[in-house]
C-alpha positions in Angstrom: 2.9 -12.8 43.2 4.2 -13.7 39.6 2.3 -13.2 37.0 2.6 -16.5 33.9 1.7 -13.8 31.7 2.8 -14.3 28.2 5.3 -11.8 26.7 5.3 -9.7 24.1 8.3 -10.2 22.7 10.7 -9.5 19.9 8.8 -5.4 20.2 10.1 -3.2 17.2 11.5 -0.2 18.6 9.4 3.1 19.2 11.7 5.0 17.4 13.1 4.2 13.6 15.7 6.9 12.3 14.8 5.0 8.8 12.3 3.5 6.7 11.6 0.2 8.0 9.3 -2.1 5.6 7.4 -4.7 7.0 5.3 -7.3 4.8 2.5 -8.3 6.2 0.8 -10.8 3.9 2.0 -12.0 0.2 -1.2 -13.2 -0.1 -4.7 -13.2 -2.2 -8.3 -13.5 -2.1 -7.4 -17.3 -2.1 -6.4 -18.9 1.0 -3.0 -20.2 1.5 -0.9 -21.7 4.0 1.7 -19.3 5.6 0.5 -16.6 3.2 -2.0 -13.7 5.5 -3.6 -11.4 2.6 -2.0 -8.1 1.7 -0.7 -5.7 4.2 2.3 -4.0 4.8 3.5 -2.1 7.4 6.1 1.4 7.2 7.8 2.3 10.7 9.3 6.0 10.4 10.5 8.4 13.2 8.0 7.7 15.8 5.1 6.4 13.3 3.9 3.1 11.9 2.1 3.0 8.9 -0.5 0.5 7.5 -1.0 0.3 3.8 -4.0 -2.2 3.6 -5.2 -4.7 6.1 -6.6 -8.0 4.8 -7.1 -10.9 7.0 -5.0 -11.4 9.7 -3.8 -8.1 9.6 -3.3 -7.9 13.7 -2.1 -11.2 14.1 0.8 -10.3 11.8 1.0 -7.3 13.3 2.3 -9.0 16.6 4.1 -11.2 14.9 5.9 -9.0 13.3 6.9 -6.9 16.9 4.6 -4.4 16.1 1.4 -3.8 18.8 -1.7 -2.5 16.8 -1.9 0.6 19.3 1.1 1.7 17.4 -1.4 1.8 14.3 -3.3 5.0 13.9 -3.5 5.5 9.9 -4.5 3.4 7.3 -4.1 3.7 3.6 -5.9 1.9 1.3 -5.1 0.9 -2.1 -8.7 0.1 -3.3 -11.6 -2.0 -1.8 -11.0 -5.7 -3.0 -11.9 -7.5 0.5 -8.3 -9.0 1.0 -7.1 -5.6 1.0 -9.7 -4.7 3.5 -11.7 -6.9 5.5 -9.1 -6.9 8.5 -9.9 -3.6 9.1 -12.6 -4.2 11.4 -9.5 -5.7 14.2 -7.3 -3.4 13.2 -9.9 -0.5 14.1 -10.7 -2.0 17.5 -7.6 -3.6 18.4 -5.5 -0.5 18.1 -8.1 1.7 20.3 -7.7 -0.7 23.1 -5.3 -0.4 26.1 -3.6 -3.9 27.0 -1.7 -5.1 29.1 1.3 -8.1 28.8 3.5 -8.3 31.4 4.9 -5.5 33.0 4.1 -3.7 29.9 1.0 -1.4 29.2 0.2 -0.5 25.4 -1.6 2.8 25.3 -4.8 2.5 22.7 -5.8 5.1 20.6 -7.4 8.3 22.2 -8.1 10.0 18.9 -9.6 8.9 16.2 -8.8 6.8 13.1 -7.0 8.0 10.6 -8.4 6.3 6.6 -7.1 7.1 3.8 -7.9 6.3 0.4 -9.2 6.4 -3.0 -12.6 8.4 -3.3 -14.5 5.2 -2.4 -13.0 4.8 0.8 -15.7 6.8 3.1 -18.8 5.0 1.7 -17.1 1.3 2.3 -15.0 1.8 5.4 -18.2 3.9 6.9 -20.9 0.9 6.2 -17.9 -1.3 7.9 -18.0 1.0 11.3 -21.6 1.1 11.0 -21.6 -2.6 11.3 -20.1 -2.6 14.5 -22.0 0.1 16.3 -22.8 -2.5 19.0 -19.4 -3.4 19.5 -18.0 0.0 19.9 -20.7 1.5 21.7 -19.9 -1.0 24.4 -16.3 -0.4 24.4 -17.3 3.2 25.0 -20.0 2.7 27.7 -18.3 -0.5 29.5 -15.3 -0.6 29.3 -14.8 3.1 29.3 -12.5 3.4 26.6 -11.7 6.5 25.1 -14.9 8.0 23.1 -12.9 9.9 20.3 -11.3 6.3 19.6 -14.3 5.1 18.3 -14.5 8.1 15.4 -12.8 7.7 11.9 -11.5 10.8 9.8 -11.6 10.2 6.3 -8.9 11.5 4.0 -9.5 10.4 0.0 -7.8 11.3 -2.9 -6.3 9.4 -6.0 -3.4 11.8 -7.5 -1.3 13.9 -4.8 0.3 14.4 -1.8 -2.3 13.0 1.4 0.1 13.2 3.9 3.4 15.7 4.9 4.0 15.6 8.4 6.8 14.8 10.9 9.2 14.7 8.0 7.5 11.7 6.0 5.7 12.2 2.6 3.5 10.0 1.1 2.0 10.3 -2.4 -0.9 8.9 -3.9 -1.1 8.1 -7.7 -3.8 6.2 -9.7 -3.0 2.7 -11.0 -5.3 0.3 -13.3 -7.4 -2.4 -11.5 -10.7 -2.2 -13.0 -13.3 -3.0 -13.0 -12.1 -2.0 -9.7 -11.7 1.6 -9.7 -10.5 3.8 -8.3 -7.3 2.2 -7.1 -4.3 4.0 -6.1 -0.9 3.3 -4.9 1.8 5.0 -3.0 4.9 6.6 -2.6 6.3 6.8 0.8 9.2 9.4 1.6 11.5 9.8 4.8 15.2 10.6 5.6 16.2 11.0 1.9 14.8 7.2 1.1 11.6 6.1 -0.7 9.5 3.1 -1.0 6.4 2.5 -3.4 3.8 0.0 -3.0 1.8 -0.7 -6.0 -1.5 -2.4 -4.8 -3.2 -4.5 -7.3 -2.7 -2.8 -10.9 -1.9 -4.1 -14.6 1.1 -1.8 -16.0 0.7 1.5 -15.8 3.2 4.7 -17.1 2.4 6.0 -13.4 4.2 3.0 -11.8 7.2 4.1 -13.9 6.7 8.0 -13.3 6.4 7.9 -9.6 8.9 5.1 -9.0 11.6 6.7 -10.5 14.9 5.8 -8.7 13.3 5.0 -6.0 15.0 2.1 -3.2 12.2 -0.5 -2.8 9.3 -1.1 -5.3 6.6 -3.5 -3.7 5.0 -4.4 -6.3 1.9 -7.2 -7.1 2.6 -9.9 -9.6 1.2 -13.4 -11.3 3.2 -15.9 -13.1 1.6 -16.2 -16.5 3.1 -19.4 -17.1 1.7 -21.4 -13.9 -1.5 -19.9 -14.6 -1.5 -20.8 -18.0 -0.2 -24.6 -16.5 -2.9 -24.7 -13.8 -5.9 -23.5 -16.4 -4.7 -26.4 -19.2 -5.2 -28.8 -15.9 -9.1 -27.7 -14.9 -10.6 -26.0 -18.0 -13.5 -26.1 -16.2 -12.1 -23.4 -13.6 -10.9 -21.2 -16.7 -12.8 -17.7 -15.8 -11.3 -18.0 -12.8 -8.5 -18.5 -13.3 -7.8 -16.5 -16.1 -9.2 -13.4 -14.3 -6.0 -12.5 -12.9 -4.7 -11.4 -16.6 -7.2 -8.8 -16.7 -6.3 -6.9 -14.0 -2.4 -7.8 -12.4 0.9 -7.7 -14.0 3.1 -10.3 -15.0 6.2 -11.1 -13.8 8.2 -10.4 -16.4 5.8 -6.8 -17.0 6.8 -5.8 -13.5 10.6 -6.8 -14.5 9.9 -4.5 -17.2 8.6 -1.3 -14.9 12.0 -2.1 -12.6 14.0 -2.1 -15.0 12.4 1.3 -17.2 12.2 3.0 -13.2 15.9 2.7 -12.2 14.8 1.1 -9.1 17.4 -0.5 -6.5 15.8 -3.3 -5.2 12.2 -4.9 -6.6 10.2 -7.0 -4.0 7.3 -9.1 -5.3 4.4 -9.8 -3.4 0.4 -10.4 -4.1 1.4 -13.4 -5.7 -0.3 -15.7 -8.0 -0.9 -18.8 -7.9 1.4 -18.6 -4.5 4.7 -20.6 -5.0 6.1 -22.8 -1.9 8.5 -20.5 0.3 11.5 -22.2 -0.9 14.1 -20.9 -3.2 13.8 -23.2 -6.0 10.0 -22.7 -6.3 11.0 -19.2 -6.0 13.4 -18.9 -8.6 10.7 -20.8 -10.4 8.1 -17.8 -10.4 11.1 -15.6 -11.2 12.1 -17.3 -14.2 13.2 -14.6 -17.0 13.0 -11.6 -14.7 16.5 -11.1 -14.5 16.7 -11.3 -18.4 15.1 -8.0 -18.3 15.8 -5.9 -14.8 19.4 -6.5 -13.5 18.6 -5.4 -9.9 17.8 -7.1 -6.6 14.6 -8.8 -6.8 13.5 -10.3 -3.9 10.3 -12.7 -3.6 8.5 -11.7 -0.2 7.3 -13.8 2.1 5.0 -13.3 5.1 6.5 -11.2 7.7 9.7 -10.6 5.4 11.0 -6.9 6.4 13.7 -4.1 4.7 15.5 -1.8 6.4 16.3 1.4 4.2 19.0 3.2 6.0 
């Protein structure tokens, strides 16, 4: 008999001899067409990596080729809910075994891996709290595996939270208040590095710890639209002036390239979001290249960077 199973198709290797960057979502808070909120994804060796999982997350996931059983550690940046609030698929799609095809995707048989700043535990715990019922009947019904359904918690804000299997990744603190902590991170592997910022206003530690580094992801707003869009409904001014308390600019984040050395500056997070086209996109850039003389590169949903 033939199974009219849907594929899975365009599947990401199992194996990636180099850092492979996959963006997620470009996205905000804000809902926007075509733009999923933040994630991003780092394949290494025989690893995948998820740094933050808004909305969507799993979605863009298999978008992206990359099944969510591959997805067994989580770092988070800080607790805004675009940042988070996907975790809750993310937990229970990756712990599931499915099948497509001829093709069986193992789910998790361990636990999963969080990681984050020292708020992390007492959010992400109330979140798997929430959905007790869920799990316990993934456990009891559907037999899947009971250490799945467990979460080890590893926070910190400044250091070194994981050195395995040849990859390093950093944690450093960053500036979002009043959210705080927030962090972002360094990732190492095969003599190439990648930092993602999270959501920060300029900081010396974004400089410090992307020194030379190939690929900063960093957040940014357009000072200018915002300025544009407030002048059009004063009445929406807090806002929409909240971003400048606690994002960077463009033109700061030129700034931070430019002082860092870095090869190749990809902007996401951003703010308001500009049509994916190149002149809207050039647009958002305007006067970044006065400053930083590198590749800048205006991500879009899905966009990925191969760092070999």
């Amino acid at each position: 008999m033939h199974l009219h199973i849907q594929p899975q198709e365009n599947l990401l290797p199992d194996f990636h001899e180099h850092i492979k960057v996959v963006i997620l979502g470009t996205g905000t808070p804000r809902a926007f067409y075509g733009r999923a909120k933040a994630g991003v994804a780092i394949l290494a060796g025989d690893k995948t990596f998820l740094f933050d999982c808004g909305g969507a997350t799993v979605d863009q996931l298999i978008k992206a080729g990359i099944m969510p059983q591959r997805i067994s550690d989580v770092f988070f940046t800080h607790h805004h809910s675009d940042h988070n609030s996907g975790f809750f698929d993310v937990f229970i799609t990756s712990w599931r075994t499915h099948v497509i095809a001829d093709r069986v995707f193992e789910g998790r048989k361990g636990p999963m891996n969080v990681y984050g700043p020292t708020t992390t535990k007492a959010i992400i715990s109330k979140m798997r709290e929430s959905f007790d019922f869920d799990v316990n009947l993934r456990v009891n019904y559907n037999f899947s595996a009971g250490a799945g359904a467990d979460i080890q918690y590893f926070e910190s804000n400044e250091g070194i939270v994981y050195d395995q299997g040849g990859v390093k990744i950093t944690a450093f603190e960053v500036d979002h208040k009043p959210v705080y902590p927030a962090i972002a991170y360094k990732f190492e592997y095969n003599g190439k590095s990648v930092v993602i910022s999270g959501d920060t206003i300029p900081v010396e530690n974004m400089v410090k710890h992307s020194q030379g580094v190939d690929l900063l992801v960093h957040e940014s707003y357009n000072k200018t639209w915002l300025d544009a869009l407030i002048a059009k409904f004063p009445e929406q001014t807090i806002g929409l002036s909240n971003p400048a308390k606690y994002h960077s600019t463009t033109l700061e984040v030129a700034e931070i390239a430019r002082a860092a050395g870095i090869s190749h500056l990809v902007l996401t997070h951003h703010i308001p979001a500009p049509a994916a086209n190149e002149e809207a996109e050039a647009d958002y850039t305007e006067g970044m290249r006065d400053i930083y003389s590198g590749r800048i590169t205006m991500a879009r949903d899905l966009m990925a960077f191969d760092l070999s």
